[in-house]
C-alpha positions as CSV (number, residue, x, y, z in Angstrom):
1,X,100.4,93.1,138.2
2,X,96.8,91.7,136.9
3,X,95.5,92.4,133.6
4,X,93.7,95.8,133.1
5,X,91.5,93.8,130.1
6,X,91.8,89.9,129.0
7,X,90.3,89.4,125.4
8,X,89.9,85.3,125.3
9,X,89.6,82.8,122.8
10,X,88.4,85.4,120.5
11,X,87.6,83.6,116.4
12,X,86.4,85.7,113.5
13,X,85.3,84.7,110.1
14,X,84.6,87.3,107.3
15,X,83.0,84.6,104.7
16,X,85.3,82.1,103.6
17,X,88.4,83.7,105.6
18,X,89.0,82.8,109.3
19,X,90.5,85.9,110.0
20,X,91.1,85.3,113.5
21,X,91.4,81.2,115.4
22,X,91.4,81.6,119.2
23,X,93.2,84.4,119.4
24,X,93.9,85.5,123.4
25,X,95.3,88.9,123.9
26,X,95.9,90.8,127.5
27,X,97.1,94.3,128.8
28,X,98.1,95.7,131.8
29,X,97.8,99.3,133.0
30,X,100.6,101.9,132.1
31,X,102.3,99.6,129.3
32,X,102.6,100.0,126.1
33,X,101.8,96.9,124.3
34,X,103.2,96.3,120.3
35,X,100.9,93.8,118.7
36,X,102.5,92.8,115.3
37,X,102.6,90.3,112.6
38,X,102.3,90.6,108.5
39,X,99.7,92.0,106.6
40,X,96.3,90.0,107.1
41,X,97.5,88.5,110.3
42,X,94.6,89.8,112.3
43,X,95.8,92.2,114.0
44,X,93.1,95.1,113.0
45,X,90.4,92.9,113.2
46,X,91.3,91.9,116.5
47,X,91.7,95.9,117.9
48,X,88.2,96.0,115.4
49,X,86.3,93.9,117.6
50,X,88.2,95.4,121.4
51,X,86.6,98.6,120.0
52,X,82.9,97.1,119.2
53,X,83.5,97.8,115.3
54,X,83.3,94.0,114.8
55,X,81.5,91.2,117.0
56,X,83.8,88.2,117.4
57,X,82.0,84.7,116.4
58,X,83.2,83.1,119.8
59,X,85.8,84.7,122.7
60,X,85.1,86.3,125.7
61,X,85.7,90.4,126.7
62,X,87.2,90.7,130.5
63,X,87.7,94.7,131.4
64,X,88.7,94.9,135.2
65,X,88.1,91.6,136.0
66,X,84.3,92.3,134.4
67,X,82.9,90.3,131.3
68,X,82.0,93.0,128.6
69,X,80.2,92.9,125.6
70,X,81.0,96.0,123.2
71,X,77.9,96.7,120.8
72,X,79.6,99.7,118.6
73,X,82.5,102.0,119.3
74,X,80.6,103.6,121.7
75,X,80.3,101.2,124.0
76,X,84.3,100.8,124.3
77,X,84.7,104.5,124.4
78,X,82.3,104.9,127.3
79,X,84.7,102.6,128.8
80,X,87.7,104.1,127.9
81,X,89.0,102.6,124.9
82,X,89.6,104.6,121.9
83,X,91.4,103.9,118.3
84,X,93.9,105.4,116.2
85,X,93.0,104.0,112.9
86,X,95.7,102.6,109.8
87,X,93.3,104.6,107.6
88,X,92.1,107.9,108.2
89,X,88.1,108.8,109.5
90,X,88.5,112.4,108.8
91,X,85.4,114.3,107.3
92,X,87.4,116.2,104.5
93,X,85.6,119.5,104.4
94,X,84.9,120.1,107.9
95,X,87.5,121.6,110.1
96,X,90.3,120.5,112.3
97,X,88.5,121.2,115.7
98,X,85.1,119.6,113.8
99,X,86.7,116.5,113.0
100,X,88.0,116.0,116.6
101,X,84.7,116.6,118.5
102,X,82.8,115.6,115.9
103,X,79.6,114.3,117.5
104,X,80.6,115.6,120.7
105,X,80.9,119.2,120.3
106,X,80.5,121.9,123.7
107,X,77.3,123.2,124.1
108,X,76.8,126.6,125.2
109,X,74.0,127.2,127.8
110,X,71.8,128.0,125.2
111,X,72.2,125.0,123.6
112,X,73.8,126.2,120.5
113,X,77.5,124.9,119.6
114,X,80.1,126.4,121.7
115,X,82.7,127.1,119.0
116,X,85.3,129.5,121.0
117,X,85.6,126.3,123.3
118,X,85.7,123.7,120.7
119,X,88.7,125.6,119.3
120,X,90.5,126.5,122.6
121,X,90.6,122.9,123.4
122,X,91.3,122.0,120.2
123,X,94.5,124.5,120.1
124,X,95.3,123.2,123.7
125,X,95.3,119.1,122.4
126,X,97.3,120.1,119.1
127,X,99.7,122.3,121.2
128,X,100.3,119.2,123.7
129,X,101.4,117.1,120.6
130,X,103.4,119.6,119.6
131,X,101.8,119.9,116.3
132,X,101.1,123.3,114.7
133,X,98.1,123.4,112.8
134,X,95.3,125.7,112.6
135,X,92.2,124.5,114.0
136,X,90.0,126.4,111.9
137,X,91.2,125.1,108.5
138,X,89.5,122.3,106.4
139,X,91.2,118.7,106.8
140,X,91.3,118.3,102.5
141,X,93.6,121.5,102.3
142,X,96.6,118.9,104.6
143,X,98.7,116.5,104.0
144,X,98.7,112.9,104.8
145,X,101.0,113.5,107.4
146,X,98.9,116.4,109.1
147,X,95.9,114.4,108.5
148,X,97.8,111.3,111.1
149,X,98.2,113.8,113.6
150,X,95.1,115.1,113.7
151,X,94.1,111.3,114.1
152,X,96.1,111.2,117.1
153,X,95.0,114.1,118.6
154,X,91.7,113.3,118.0
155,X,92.5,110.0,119.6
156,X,94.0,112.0,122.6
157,X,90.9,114.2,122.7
158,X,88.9,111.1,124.6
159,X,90.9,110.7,127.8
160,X,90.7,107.2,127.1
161,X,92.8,104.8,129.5
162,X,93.5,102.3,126.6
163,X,94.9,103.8,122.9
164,X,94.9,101.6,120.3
165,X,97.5,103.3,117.6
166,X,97.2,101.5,114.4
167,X,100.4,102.7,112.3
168,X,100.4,106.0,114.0
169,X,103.8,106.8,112.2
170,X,103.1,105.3,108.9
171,X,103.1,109.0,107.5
172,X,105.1,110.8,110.1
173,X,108.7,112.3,109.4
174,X,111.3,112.0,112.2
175,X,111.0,114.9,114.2
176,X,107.4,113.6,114.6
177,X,108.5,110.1,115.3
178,X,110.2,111.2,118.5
179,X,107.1,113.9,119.3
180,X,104.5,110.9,119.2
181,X,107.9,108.9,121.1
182,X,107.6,111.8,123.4
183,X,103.5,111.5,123.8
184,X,103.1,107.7,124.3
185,X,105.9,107.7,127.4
186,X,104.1,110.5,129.2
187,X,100.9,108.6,128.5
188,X,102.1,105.6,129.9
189,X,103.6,107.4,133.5
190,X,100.3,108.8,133.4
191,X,98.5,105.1,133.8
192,X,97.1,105.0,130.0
193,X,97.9,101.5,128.6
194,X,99.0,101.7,124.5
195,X,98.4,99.3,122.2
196,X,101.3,100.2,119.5
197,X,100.9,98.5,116.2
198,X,103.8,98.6,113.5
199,X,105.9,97.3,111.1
200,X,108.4,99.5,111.7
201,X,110.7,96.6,113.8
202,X,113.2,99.6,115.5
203,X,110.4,101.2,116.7
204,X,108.6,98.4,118.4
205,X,112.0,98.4,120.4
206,X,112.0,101.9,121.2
207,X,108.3,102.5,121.9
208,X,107.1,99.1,123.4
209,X,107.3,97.2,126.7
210,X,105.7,93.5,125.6
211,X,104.8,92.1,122.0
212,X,102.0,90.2,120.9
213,X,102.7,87.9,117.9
214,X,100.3,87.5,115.4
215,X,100.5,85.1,111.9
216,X,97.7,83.9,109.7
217,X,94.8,84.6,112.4
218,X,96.7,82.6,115.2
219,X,98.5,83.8,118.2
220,X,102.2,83.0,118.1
221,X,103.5,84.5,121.1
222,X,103.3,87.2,123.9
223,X,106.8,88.4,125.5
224,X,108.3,91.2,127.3
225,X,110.7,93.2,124.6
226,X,113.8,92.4,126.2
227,X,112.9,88.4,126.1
228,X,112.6,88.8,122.0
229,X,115.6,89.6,119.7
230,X,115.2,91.1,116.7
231,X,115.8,87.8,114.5
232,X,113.4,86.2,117.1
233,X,110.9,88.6,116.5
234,X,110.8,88.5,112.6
235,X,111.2,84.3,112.3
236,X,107.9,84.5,114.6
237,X,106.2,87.0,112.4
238,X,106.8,85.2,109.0
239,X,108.1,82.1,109.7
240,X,111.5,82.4,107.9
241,X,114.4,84.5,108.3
242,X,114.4,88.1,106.3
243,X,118.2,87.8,105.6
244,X,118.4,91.3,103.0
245,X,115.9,94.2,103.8
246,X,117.8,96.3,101.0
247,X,119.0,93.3,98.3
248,X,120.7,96.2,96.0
249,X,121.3,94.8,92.6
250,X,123.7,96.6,90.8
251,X,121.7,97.8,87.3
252,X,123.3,99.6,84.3
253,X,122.6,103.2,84.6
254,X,121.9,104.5,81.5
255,X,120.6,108.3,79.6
256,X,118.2,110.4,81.0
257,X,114.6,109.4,80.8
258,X,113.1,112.3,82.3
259,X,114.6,116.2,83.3
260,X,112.6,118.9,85.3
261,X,114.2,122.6,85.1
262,X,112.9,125.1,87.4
263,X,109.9,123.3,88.6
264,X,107.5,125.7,90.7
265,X,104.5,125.7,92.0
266,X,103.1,128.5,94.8
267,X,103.3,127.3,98.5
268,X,104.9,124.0,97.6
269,X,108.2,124.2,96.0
270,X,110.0,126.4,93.9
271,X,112.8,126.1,91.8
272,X,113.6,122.7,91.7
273,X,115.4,121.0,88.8
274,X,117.1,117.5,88.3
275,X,117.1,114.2,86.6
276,X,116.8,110.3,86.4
277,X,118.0,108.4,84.1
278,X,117.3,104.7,83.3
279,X,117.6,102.1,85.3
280,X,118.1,104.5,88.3
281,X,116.5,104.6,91.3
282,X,116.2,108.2,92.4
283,X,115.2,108.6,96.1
284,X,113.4,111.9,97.5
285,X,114.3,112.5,101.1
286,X,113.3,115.2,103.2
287,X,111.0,116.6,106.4
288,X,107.2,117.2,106.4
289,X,105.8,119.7,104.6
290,X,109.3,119.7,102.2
291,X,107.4,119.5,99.5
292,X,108.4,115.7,98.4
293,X,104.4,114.4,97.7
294,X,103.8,117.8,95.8
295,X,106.4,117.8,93.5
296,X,105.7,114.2,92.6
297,X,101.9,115.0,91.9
298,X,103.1,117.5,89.7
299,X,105.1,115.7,87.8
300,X,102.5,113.3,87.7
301,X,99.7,115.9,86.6
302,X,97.7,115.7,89.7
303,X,99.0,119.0,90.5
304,X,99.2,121.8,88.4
305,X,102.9,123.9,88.2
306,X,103.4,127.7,88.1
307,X,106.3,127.2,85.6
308,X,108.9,125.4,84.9
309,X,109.5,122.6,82.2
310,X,109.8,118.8,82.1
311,X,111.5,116.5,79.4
312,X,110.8,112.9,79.3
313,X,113.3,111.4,77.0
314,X,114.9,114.4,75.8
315,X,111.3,115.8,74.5
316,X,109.9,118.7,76.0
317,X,106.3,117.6,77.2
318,X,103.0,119.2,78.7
319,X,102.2,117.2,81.3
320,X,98.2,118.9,82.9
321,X,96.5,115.7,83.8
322,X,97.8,112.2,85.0
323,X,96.2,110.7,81.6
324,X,99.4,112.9,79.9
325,X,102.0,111.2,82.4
326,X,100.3,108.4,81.5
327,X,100.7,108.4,77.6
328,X,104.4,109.9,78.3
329,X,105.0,106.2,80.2
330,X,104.6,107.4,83.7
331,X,103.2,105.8,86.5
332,X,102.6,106.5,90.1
333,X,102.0,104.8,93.5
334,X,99.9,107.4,95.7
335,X,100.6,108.5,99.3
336,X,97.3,107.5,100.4
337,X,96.3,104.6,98.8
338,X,92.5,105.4,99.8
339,X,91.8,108.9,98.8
340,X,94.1,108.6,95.4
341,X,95.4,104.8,94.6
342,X,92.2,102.8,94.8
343,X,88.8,102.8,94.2
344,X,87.4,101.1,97.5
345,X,83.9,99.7,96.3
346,X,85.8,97.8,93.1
347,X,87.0,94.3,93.1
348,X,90.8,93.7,93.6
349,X,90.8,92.4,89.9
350,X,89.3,95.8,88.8
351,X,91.9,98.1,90.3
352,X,94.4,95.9,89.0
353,X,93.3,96.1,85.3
354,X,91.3,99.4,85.6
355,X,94.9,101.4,83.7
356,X,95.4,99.1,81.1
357,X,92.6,97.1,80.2
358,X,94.2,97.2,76.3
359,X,96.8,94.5,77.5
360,X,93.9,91.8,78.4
361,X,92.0,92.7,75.1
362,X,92.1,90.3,71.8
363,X,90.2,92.0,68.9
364,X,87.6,94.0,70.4
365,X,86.7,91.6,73.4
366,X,88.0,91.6,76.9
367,X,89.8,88.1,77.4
368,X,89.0,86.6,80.7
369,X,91.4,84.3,80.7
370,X,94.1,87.5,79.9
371,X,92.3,89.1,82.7
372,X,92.9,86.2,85.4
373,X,96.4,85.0,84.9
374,X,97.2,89.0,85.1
375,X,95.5,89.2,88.4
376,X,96.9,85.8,89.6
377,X,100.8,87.2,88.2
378,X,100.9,90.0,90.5
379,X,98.8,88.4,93.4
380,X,101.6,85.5,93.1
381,X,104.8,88.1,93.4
382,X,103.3,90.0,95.5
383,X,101.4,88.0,97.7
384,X,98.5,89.5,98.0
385,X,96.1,88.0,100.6
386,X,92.4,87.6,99.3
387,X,89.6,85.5,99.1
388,X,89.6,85.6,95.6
389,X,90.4,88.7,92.8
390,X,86.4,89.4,93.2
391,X,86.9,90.3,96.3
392,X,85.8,94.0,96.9
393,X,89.5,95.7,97.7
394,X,87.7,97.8,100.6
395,X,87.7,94.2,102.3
396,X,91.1,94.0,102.4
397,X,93.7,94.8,105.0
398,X,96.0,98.4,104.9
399,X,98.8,96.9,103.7
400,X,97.2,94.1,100.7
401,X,95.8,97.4,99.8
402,X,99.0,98.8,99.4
403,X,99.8,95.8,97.7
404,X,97.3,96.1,94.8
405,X,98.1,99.8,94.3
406,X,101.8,98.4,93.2
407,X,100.0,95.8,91.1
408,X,98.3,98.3,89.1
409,X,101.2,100.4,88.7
410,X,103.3,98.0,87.4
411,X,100.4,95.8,85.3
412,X,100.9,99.4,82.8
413,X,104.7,98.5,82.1
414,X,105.6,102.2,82.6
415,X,108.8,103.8,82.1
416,X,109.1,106.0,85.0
417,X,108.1,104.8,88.4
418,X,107.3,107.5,90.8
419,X,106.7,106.2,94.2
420,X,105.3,108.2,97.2
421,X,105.8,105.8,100.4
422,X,105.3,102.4,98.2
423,X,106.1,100.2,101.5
424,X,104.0,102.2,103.7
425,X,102.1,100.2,106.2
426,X,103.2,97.1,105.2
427,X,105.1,94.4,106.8
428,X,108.7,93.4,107.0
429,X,108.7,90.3,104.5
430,X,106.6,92.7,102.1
431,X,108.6,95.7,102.2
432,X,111.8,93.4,101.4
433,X,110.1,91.8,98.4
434,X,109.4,95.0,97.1
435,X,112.3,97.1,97.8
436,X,113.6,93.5,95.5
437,X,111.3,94.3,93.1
438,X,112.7,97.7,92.9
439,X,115.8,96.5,92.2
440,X,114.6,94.0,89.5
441,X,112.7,97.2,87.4
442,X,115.7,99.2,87.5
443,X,118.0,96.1,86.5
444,X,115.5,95.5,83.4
445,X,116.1,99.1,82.6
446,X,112.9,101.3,84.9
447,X,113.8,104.6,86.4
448,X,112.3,105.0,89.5
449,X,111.6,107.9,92.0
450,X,110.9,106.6,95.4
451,X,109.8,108.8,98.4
452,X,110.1,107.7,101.9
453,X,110.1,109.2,105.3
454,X,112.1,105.8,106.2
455,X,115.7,106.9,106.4
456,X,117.1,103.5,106.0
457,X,114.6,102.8,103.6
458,X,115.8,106.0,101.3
459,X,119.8,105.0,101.8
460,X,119.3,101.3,101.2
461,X,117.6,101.6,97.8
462,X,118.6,104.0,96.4
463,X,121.3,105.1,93.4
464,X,121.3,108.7,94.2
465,X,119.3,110.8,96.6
466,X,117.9,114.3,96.1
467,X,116.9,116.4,99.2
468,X,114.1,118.9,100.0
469,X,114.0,121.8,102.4
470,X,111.0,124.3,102.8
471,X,110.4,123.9,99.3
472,X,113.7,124.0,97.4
473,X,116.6,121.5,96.4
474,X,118.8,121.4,99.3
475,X,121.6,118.7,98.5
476,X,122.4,115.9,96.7
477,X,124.2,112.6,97.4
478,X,125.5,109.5,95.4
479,X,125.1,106.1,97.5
480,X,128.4,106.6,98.5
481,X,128.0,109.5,99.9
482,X,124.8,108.7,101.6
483,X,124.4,108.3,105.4
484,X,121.7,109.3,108.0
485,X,123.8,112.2,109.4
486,X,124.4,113.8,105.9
487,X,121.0,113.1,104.7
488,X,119.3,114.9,108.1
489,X,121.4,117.8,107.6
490,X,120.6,118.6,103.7
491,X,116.5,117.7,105.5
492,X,117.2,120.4,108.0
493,X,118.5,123.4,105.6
494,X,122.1,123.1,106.3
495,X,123.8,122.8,103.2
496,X,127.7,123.4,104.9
């Protein structure tokens, strides 16, 4: 079968980084492609400049056997190629049917907007993903989650023949794993070619026909799935074997650090009550829309509760603002690193510090020096890809982003770790250097609550797990007693 589009040769520099060396990428019709590698491999600049968002610096564009050149997004989408991004391009106060025909909206023969339309085919794209949202509600009243499939149907909404589907499950539970599962097959027996991009190794095997290989900028490899194991796939992503993806060390679980009783909050949750303790790690499972991210906030003082109580230490404490948690020794990595975790037009250095700028203090002066070997101690465990900690943190790919959120987190020395998705978007080497670190905080005595949609993820890690349901507590399990089968079932209301 020949190629339905040939990108050649194609180099990008963004300043002093060479973000992409020669770089030759191909699809064919009705396939769907998985294009992988670690954070800061490329592989969104690449899909960046298929889409016209970037111009490459040398490479040629074949489409049908025709040379194209791809001014701005328009040009690709007015032949058929359309994008899925990592990070959302929702207008939060406009609607659910705005947001998807945004810029496009029916005309009536009057020439005023045809909204009854706009909404009937916004109901009819929704309904064919399966997702049940209403199109007439503002995008900042959803969740992350709602806010991915909204992308997709958006995505959808173009007829495109290619669909480029950056992370597309980065915030999605199961049940809408298999839904988008569902969506891309009848895509691809319609003749639409998917471009799949994921770190998220089991579902490249489920979803995907070929891999691409990306590491550092450079092409690696290109092979049909069934010609690439699993080991094979992950020595030519990072260049080394990942021999633990959950390295478990055994801490010394000690008193209770914090308590919630009763917790409630209106349309959230209601009722929920439990504890951690230090040197735990206390992992939140449970379906879209459970509740999980909600409760956290609240906890957190992002949120505000109905009633209930929380004790941190044994003390009861008021907690109305995130400053409180803060002074109480709690920290938080955000669901969405971009709406709540970062501030996008500050230097990498500057989110770091921005929480505790105290610890790089001596007298009344900010140190510099203090301020660089902090930067250059979490850059170095984490390994976060930059040009240099001046580097505006917008500049940086999905997943170093993710990366500097942690960084943050952890440069305050908290006592209590909530985390909401901390390996979201980010590749396999990172996520098992920080599910390590994980294990390393709770073995020097941290109590951590992780949330993760990432069943394995949740059971790996995990001392004890806590499960939501519509709202309320639904089960709870030691890591003894954890598998994927109980787990699902507590997720799914049924507590016998």
């Amino acid at each position: 079968m020949s190629d339905l589009l040939e990108m050649k040769d194609i180099s990008k520099r963004f300043g002093g980084v060479e973000a992409l060396k020669a770089v030759s990428f191909s699809l064919k019709k009705g396939e769907v492609h998985a294009l992988v590698g670690e954070n800061g491999a490329g592989k969104s600049t690449l899909m960046k400049i298929l889409i016209g968002m970037h111009r490459p610096d040398s490479g040629v564009i074949f489409l049908n056997g025709e040379k194209k050149v791809f001014n701005c997004m328009k040009d690709a989408l007015n032949y058929g190629i359309s994008m899925i991004f990592q990070e959302f391009n929702s207008v939060a106060h406009m609607t659910v049917a705005d947001n998807i025909f945004l810029g496009r909206e029916p005309y009536t023969k009057f020439h005023s907007v045809d909204y009854k339309k706009m909404h009937q085919d916004t109901k009819n794209i929704l309904k064919r993903i399966g997702v049940d949202i209403d199109s007439k509600v503002d995008v900042s009243t959803l969740t992350v989650a709602k806010i991915q499939l909204i992308e997709i149907a958006k995505a959808l909404s173009y007829d495109a023949d290619i669909i480029i589907m950056d992370e597309p499950t980065s915030a999605l539970s199961n049940n809408e794993i298999d839904n988008l599962y569902r969506i891309v097959k009848e895509l691809a027996a319609d003749g639409k070619t998917v471009v799949f991009i994921s770190h998220k190794i089991d579902e490249i095997y489920r979803f995907c026909d070929r891999i691409t290989v990306l590491r550092d900028g450079n092409l690696i490899g290109s092979d049909l799935v069934d010609n690439i194991d699993i080991d094979q796939l992950i020595m030519m992503m990072v260049n080394r074997q990942i021999t633990e993806m959950y390295p478990k060390e055994e801490a010394e679980i000690k008193e209770k650090v914090l308590e919630v009783k009763n917790l409630s909050r209106k349309g959230n949750f209601e009722d929920i009550s439990f504890y951690l303790r230090k040197g735990e790690i206390l992992g939140v499972a449970g379906l879209m829309g459970a509740g999980r991210t909600e409760l956290a906030e609240s906890i957190f003082g992002m949120r505000r509760i109905d009633r209930g109580e929380i004790f941190v230490k044994g003390k009861k404490v008021s907690i109305k603002h995130p400053k409180d948690a803060i002074r109480h020794g709690i920290m938080m990595v955000p669901e969405d690193r971009t709406k709540t975790g970062l501030i996008l037009k500050l230097s990498v250095k500057e989110n770091i510090l921005l929480t505790n700028l105290k610890k790089c203090m001596i007298a009344f002066y900010i140190s510099k020096k203090k301020e660089k070997k902090s930067v250059e101690t979490f850059s170095k465990i984490l390994e976060i890809k930059m040009k240099d900690e001046s580097q505006v943190v917008s500049a940086l790919s999905g997943g170093n982003q993710q990366k500097v959120v942690v960084s943050r987190t952890l440069f305050s020395d908290p006592d209590i770790i909530i985390m909401d998705e901390p390996t979201r978007g980010i590749d396999v080497k990172t996520k098992a250097d920080i599910h390590a670190l994980m294990s390393k905080l709770a073995n020097q005595g941290k109590a951590i609550i992780m949330i993760s949609s990432e069943m394995p993820e949740v059971i790996g890690i995990s001392d004890r797990i806590i499960v939501l349901h519509e709202g309320r507590l639904s089960g709870e399990l030691t890591r003894a007693e954890a598998d994927q089968q109980s787990v699902l079932r507590y997720a799914m209301g049924r507590n016998q």
